[in-house]
C-alpha positions in Angstrom: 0.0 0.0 0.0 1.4 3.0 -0.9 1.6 5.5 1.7 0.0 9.2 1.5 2.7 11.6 3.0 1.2 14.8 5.0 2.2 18.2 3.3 3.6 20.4 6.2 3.2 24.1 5.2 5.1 27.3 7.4 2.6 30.0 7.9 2.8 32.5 5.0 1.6 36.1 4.3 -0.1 35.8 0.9 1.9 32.6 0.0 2.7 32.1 -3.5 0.6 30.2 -5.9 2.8 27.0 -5.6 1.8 26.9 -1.8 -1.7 27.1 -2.5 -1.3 24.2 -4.7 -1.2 22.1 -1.9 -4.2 22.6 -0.6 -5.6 21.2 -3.6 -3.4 18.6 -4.3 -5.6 16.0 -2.6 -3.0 15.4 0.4 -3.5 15.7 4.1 -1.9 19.3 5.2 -0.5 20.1 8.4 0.9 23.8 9.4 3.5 24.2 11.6 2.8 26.2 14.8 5.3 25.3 16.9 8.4 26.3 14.6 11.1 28.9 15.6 10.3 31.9 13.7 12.6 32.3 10.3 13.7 35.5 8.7 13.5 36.3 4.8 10.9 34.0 4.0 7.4 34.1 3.2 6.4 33.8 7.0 6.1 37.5 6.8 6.8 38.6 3.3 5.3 38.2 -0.2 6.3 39.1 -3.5 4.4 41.0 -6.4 4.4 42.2 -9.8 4.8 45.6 -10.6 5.5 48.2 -13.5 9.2 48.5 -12.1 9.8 44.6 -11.8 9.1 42.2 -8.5 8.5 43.9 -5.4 8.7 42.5 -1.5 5.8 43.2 0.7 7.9 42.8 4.2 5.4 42.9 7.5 7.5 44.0 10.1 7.7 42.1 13.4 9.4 43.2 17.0 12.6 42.6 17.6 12.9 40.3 20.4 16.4 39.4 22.7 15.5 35.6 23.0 17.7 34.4 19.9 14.7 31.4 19.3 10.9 32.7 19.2 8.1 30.4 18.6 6.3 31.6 15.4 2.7 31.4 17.5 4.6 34.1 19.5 5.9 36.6 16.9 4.6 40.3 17.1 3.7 42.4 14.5 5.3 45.8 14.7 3.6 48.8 13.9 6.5 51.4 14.2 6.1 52.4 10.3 2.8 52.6 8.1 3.3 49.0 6.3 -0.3 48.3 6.2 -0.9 51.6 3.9 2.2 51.6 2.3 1.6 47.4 1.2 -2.1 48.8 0.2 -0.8 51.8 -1.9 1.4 49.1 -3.6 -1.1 46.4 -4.2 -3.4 49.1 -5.4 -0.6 50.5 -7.7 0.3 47.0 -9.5 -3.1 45.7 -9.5 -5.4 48.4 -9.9 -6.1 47.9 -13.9 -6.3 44.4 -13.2 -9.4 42.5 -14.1 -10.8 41.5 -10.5 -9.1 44.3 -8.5 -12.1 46.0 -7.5 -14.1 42.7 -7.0 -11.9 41.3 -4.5 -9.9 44.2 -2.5 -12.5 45.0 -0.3 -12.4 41.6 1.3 -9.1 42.1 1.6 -8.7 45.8 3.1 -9.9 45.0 6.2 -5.8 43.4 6.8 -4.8 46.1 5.8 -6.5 48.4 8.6 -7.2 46.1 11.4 -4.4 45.7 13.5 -3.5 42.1 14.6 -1.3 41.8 17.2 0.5 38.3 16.4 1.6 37.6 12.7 0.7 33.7 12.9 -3.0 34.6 13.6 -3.1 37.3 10.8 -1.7 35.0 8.3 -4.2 32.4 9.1 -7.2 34.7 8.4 -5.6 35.8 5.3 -5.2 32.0 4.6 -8.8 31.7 4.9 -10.1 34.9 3.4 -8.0 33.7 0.3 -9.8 29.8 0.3 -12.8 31.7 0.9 -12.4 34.1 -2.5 -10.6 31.4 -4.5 -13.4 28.3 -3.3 -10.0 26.5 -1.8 -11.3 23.8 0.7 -9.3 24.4 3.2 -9.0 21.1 5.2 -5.7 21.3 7.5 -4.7 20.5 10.3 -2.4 23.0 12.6 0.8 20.7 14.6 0.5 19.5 17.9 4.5 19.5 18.4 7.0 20.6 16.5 7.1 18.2 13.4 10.4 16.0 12.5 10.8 15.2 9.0 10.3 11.7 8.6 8.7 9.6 5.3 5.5 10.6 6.5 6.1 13.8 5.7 6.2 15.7 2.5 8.2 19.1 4.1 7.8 21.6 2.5 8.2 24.3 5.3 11.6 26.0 4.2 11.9 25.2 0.5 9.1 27.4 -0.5 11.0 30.6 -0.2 11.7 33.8 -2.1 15.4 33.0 -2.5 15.6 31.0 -5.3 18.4 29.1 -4.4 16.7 27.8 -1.5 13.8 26.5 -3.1 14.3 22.4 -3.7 13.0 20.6 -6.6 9.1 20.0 -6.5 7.8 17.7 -9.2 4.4 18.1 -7.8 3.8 21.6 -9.2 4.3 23.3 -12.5 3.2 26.7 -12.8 0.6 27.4 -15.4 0.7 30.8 -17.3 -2.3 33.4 -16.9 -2.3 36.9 -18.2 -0.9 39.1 -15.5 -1.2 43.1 -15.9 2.4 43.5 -16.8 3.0 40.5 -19.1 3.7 42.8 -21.6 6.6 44.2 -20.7 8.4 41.6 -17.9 6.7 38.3 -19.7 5.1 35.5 -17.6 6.4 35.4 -14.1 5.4 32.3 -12.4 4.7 31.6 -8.8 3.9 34.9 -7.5 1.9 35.8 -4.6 -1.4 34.3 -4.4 -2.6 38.2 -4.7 -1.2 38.1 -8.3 -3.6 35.2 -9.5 -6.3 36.3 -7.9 -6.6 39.7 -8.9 -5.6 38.8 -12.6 -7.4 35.6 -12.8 -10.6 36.2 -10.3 -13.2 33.0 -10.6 -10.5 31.1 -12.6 -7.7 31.0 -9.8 -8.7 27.6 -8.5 -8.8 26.4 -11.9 -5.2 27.7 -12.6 -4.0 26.1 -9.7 -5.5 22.9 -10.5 -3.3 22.8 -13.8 -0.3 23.2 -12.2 -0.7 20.3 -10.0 1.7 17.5 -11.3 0.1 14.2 -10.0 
């Protein structure tokens, strides 16, 4: 019998399309709540499309003297306007896109409310996005910290914005969709989940479901 390895997913701030992928891949999926928090991912950052090239949405946490912190217990920090300033950018990159309007003002509200710890904000976001997108969005969240073992399909660290860190996934190949600025940058795959949705609106499951490898 040939056994059905769990998906374990980090949290994510409007995770790429690949992570979304997941979800519909027909796998069990676990997310990891009781990881150590790690910079430079997509834990608190996502990337988008714009008229000047890719652009890094960063949510900024507190700075904390314990050189290990939980994710569960990681702080948004609210010492700079990032909620505008990531609206004003989406609103900038997306704003001639076809589903813009029909979508942002389920989203706005993350971008006013203030939530205090990142790993609860990302999991609304998570299932606004399902919500918008008709994801099912059947997951479990970790118990204990997971150890890699064949039950596992981890996938916690290689789904990164540095390119070099990202392993080999032949689960997921990235079908094109016309995004605003195709013209002028070409197709670039595997952007935030923002991207698809905005450009592809009712279609976005649909586009996920292509790039599934099975």
């Amino acid at each position: 019998m040939l056994l059905v390895k769990t998906v374990l997913l980090s949290t994510a701030y409007f995770a790429p399309v690949r992570y979304y992928s997941k979800l519909l891949a027909n796998r069990p999926v676990t997310l990891e709540r009781h990881e150590n928090f790690n910079r430079q991912t997509y834990r608190n950052r996502c990337t988008i499309s714009t008229a000047n090239g890719l652009l890094d949405l960063v949510v900024p946490v507190l700075h904390e003297t314990k050189p290990k912190i939980p994710v569960t217990q990681i702080r948004i920090a609210y010492h700079t306007p990032w909620q505008k300033l990531h609206s004003k950018a989406i609103e900038s990159a997306y704003r001639r896109s076809p589903f813009y309007e029909y979508y942002m003002d389920d989203l706005m509200p993350f971008f006013t409310e203030r939530h205090v710890y990142l790993y609860d904000l990302n999991l609304k976001i998570l299932r606004t996005v399902c919500r918008l997108a008709n994801i099912p969005l059947h997951i479990t969240e970790s118990d204990t910290f997971a150890i890699s073992s064949e039950v596992y399909e981890d996938r916690r660290n290689d789904i990164h914005p540095k390119a070099g860190k990202q392993s080999d996934d032949p689960s997921f190949s990235p079908a094109p969709y016309t995004q605003v600025f195709q013209n002028k940058s070409g197709f670039l795959p595997d952007l935030s989940i923002l991207d698809l949705l905005f450009n592809a609106g009712p279609d976005t499951r649909i586009i996920i479901e292509r790039s599934i490898i099975n």
